[in-house]
C-alpha positions in Angstrom: 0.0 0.0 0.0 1.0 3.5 -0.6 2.2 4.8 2.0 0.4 8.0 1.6 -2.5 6.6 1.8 -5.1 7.6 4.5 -5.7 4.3 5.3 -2.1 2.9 5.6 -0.5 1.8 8.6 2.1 4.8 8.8 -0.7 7.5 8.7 -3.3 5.7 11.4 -0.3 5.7 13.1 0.8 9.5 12.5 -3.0 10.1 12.9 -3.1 8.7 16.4 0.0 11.0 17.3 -1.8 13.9 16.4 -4.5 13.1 18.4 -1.4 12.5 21.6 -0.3 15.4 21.0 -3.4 17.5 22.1 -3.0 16.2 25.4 -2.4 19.0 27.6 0.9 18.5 29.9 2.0 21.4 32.9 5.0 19.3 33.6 8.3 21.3 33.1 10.9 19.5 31.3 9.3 16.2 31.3 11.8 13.2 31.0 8.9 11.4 29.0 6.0 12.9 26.9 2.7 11.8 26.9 2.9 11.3 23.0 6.1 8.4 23.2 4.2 6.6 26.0 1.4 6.2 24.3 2.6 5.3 20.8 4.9 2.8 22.6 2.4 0.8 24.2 0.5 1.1 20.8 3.3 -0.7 19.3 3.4 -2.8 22.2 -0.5 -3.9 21.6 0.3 -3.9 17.9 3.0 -6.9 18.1 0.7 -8.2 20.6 3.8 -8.2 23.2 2.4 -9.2 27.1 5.4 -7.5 29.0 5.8 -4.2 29.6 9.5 -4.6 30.9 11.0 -6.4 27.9 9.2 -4.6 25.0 11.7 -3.3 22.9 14.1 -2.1 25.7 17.1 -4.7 24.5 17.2 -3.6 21.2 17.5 0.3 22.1 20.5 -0.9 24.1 21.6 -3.5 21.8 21.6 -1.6 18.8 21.4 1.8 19.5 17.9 2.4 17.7 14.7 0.2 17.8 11.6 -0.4 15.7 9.4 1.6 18.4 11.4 4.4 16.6 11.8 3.5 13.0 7.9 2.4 12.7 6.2 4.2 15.5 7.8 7.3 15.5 8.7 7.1 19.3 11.9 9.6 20.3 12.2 8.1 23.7 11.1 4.7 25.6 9.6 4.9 28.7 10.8 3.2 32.0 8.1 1.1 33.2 7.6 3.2 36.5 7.1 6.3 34.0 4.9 4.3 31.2 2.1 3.2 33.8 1.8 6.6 35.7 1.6 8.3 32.2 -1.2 6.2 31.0 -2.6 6.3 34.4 -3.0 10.0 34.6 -4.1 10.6 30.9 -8.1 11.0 30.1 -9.3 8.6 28.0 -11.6 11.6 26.4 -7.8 12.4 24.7 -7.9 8.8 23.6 -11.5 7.7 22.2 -11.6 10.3 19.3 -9.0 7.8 17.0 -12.0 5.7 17.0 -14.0 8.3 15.2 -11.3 9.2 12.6 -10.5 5.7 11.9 -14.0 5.0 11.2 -14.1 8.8 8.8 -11.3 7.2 6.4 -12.9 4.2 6.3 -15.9 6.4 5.1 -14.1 8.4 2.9 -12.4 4.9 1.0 -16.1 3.8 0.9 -14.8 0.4 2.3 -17.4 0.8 5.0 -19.9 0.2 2.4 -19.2 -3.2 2.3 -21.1 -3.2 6.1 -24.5 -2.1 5.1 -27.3 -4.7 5.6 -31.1 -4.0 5.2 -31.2 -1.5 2.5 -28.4 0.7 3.5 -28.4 0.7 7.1 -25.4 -0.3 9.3 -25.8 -3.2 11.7 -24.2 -2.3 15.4 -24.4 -4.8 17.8 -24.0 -4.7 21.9 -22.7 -6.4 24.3 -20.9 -6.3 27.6 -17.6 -8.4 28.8 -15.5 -8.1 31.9 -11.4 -7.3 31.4 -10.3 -6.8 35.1 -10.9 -8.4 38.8 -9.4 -8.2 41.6 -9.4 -10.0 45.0 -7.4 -7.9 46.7 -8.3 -6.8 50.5 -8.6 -3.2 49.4 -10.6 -1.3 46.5 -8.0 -0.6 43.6 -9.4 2.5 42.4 -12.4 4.4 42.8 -14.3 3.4 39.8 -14.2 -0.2 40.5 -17.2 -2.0 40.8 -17.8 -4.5 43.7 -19.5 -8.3 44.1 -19.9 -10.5 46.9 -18.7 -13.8 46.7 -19.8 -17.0 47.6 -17.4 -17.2 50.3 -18.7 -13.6 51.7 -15.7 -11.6 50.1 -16.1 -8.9 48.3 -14.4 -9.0 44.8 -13.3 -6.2 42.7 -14.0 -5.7 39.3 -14.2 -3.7 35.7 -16.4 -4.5 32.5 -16.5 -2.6 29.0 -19.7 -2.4 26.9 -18.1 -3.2 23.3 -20.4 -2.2 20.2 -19.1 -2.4 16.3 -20.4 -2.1 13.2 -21.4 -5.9 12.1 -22.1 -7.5 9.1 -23.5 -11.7 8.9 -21.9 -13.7 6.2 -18.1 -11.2 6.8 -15.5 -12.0 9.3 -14.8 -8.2 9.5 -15.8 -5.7 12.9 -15.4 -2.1 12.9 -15.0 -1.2 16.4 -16.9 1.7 18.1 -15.4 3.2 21.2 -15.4 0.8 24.3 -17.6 2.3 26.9 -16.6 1.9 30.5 -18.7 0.1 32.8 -17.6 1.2 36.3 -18.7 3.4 39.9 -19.4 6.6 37.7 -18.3 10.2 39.3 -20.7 11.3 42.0 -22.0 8.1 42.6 -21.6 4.7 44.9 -23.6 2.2 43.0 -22.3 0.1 40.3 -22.6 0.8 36.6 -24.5 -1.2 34.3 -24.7 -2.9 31.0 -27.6 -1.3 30.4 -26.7 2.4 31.3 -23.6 2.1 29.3 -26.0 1.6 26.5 -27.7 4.8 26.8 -24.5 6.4 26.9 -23.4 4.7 23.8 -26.1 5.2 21.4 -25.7 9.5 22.6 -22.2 8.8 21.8 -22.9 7.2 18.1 -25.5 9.6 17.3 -23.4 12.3 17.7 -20.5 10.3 16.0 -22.2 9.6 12.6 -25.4 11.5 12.3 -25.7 10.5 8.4 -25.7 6.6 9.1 -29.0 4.7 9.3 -27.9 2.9 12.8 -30.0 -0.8 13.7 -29.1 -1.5 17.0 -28.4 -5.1 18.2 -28.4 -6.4 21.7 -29.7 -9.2 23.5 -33.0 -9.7 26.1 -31.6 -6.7 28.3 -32.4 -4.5 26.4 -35.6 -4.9 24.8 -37.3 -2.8 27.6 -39.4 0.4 27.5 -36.2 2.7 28.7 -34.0 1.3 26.1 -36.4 1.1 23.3 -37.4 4.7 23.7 -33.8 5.8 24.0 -33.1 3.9 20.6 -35.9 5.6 18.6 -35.5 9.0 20.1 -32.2 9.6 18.9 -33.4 8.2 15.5 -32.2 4.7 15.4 -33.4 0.8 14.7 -33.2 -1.9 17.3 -33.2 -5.3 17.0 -33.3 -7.0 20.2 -33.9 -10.4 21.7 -37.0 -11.1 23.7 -37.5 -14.2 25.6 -40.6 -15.6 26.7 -39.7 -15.8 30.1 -39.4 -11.9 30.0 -42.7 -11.1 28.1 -45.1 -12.9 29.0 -47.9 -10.4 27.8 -46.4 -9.8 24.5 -46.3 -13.5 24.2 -49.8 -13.8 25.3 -50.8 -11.1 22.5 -49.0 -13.1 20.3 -51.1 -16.5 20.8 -53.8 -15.1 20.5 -52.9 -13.8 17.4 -51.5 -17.3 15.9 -55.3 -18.7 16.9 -56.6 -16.0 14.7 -54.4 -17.3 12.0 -52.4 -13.4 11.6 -49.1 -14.3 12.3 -46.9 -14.9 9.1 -44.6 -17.5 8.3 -42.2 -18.7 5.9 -40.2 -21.9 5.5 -36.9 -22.1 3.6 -34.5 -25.1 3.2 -31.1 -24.9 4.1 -28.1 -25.9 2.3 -27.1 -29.3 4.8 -30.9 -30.2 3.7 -32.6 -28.7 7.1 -35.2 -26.1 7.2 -35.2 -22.6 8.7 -38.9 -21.5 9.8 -39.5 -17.6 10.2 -42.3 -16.3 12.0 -43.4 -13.1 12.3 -46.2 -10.6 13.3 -46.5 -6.9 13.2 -47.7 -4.2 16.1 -47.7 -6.0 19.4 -47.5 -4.3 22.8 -43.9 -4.6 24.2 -45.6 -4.7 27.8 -48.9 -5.1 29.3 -48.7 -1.5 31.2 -47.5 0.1 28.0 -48.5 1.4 24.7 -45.4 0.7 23.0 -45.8 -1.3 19.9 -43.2 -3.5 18.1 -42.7 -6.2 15.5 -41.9 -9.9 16.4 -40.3 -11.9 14.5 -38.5 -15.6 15.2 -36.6 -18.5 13.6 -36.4 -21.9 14.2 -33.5 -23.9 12.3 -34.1 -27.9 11.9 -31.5 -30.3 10.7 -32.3 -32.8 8.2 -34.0 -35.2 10.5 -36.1 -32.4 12.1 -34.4 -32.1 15.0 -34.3 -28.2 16.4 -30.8 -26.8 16.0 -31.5 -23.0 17.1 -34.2 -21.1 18.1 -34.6 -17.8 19.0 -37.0 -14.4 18.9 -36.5 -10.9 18.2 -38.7 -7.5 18.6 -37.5 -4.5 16.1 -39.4 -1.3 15.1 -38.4 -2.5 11.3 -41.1 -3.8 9.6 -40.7 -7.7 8.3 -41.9 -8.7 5.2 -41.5 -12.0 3.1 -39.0 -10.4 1.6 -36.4 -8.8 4.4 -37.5 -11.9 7.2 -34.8 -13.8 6.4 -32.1 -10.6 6.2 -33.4 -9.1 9.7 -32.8 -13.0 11.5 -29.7 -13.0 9.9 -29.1 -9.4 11.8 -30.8 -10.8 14.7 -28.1 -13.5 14.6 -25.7 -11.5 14.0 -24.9 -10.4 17.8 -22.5 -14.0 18.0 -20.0 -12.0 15.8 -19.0 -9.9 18.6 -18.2 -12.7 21.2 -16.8 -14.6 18.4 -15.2 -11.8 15.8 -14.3 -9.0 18.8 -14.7 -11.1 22.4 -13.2 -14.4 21.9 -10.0 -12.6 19.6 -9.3 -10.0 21.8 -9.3 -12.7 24.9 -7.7 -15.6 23.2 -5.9 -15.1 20.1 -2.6 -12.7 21.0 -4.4 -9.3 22.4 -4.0 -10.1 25.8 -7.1 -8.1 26.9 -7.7 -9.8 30.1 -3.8 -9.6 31.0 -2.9 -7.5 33.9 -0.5 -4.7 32.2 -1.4 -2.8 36.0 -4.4 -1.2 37.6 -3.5 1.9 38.3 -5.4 4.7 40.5 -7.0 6.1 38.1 -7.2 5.0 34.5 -4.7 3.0 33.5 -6.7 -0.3 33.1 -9.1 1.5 31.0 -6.5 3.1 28.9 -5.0 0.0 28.0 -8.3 -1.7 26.4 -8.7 1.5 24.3 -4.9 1.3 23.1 -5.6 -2.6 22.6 -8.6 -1.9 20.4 -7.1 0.9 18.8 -4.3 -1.3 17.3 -6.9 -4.2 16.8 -8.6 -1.7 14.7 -5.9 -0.8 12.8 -5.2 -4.6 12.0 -9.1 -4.9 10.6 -8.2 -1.8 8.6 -4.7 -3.3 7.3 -6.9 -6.4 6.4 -9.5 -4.5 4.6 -7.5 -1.5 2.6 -4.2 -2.6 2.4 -2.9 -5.5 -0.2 0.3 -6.5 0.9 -0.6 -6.9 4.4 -3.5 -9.0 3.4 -0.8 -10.9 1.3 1.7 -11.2 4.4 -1.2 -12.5 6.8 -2.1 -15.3 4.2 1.2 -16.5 4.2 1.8 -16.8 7.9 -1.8 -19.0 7.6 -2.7 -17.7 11.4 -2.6 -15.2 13.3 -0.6 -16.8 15.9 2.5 -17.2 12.8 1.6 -13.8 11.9 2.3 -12.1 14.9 5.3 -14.7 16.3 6.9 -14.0 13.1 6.7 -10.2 13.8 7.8 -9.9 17.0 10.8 -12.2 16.0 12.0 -10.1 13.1 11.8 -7.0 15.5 13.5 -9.0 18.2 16.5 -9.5 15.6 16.3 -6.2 13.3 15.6 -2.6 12.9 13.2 -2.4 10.3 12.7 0.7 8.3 9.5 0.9 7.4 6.6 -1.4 7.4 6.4 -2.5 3.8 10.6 -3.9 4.0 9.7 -5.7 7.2 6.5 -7.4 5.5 7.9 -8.1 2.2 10.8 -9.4 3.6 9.8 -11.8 6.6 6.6 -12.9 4.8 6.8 -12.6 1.0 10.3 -13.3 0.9 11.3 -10.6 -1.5 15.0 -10.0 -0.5 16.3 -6.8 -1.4 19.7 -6.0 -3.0 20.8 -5.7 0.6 20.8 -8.2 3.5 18.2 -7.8 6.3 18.6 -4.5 7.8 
């Protein structure tokens, strides 16, 4: 990829250390700045390097110079002491806008076009997961949230509410901005999932104002509170509604199926099985309010007629024979963020449960954004950029892909991106030996 391109990895790089640089610092003569602290543990979470000691240290006094320097742009490494109380102390407000303007030049390259669903909307699916816990005997920080045990001790916790623009049938996620989920300022109680929600859909109307926004989220949220908070800033929902949580829409809804009003089509599958959709139009959400919604289920069978999935949905859309299959495969879509976001960042190199250090303030919370910042710029490498896409097939996995990485930076300083993929991946030597 040309490396002028908006979308290549030195500019969302350079971008991000614009965005560092706005970060307002009183400190006189500062041995660190904010801007190599945090563009070092970028690189850190890029490699997908757990320590915090080792990262890169040798090879500045090995060599003399280090690929922190010669790909990141970083003037001068941290010591650990110095790299935690930096993060620590920095707002993540001077953080969260890269999301934003990684999400604009994927606007402006139209590649976010491939993400629309349902006639030109953009599928953004919720969902909560927990990145920190503590046992200790004391609270870590203020804004931790607290549980009682079974054992009668109190454990310590933080959670993010995740949301990203989804599409079924891709293995892509564009991230949104984590949301925290912790003791808010002013207040004693815990957060919740739910809260963070409202706080969230402000956040993305105020974010992208021209996208048609369907929100996804599981039973939680299909509630009066949240429902209205979804439609008053202009949005779609598409949430899960159990049974055992509507009972009066659920009665509605018998009664309507004896009266022979609710819809259905049936549509084999490719193993030879048969998905059934189901589907009626205004029902009352609740039996106290005048809130009306559209239901809508699927049932999958297996080729013997044995029930593989099942599960219901209320949306303000309107299904049809011809969008019922499209909005369950949007209702469906919410595994993609456990699987595509969840599982990756847990299990597969990003670390995002590891303890990199609490903190008093918001260190923890800083780290996840940094992680998801350079998660994001690894979705856009995949999406925009060729030889990256070239490099990643021929490491296979992810797991080669990134142990082959942090080798070569191990052994070499690389001067740019494109000589250290070409030559560690595509195997095009130069004239020249390795750097």
């Amino acid at each position: 990829m040309n490396i002028d391109s908006p979308l290549s990895i030195e500019n969302l790089i350079k971008s991000s250390e614009d965005f560092f640089k706005l970060i307002p610092d009183e400190r006189k003569d500062p041995d660190y700045s904010f801007v190599d602290t945090l563009l070092s543990a970028l690189g850190m979470f890029f490699f997908q390097e757990p320590s915090l000691r080792e990262f890169q240290m040798k090879m500045q006094n090995d060599q003399g110079d280090n690929n922190l320097h010669t790909l990141f742009g970083v003037f001068k490494i941290p010591k650990t002491s110095q790299f935690k109380r930096l993060i620590d102390v920095c707002k993540p407000e001077f953080i969260s806008p890269i999301y934003n303007h990684y999400f604009k030049l994927l606007s402006k390259s139209k590649l976010i076009q491939q993400f629309q669903v349902l006639s030109g909307r953009y599928l953004c699916v919720f969902d909560g997961t927990e990145y920190f816990t503590s046992n200790a005997s004391d609270k870590p920080c203020e804004k931790c949230m607290e549980r009682e045990l079974s054992n009668e001790k109190i454990q310590y916790y933080h959670q993010i509410l995740q949301s990203a623009f989804i599409k079924y049938g891709t293995n892509s996620v564009i991230p949104f901005i984590p949301e925290e989920i912790c003791v808010q300022d002013g207040s004693t109680k815990n957060d919740c999932e739910v809260n963070a929600a409202k706080r969230v859909i402000k956040k993305l109307c105020e974010a992208h104002p021209h996208l048609d926004i369907v929100i996804n989220g599981d039973d939680i949220y299909s509630r009066i509170p949240m429902v209205e908070c979804v439609l008053s800033n202009k949005m779609s929902f598409i949430f899960v509604a159990k049974e055992t949580s509507h009972k009066c829409m659920y009665e509605e809804i018998a009664g309507l199926r004896k009266l022979k009003v609710v819809e259905k089509l049936q549509k084999r599958n490719l193993d030879g099985g048969l998905n059934l959709y189901e589907w009626c139009k205004n029902v009352p959400l609740t039996g106290d309010s005048d809130r009306m919604v559209n239901w809508f289920s699927l049932t999958v069978l297996d080729k013997n007629g044995d029930q593989k999935y099942h599960n219901t949905w209320v949306t303000n859309l309107t299904p049809s024979k011809e969008n019922i299959e499209e909005l369950a495969n949007c209702g469906r879509a919410k595994w993609k963020i456990e699987n595509e976001t969840f599982n990756i960042l847990k299990n597969y190199g990003y670390h995002l449960e590891h303890s990199y250090g609490h903190g008093k303030e918001n260190l923890s919370f800083n780290f996840v954004l940094l992680n998801l910042i350079a998660f994001f710029i690894h979705i856009i490498q995949r999406l925009a950029n060729p030889l990256f896409q070239l490099a990643r097939a021929k490491a296979r996995t992810a797991y080669n892909f990134f142990e082959k990485l942090r080798s070569a930076i191990d052994f070499f300083v690389w001067e740019s991106w494109d000589y250290l993929f070409e030559w560690v991946f595509i195997k095009k030597k130069p004239a020249r030996g390795p750097p």
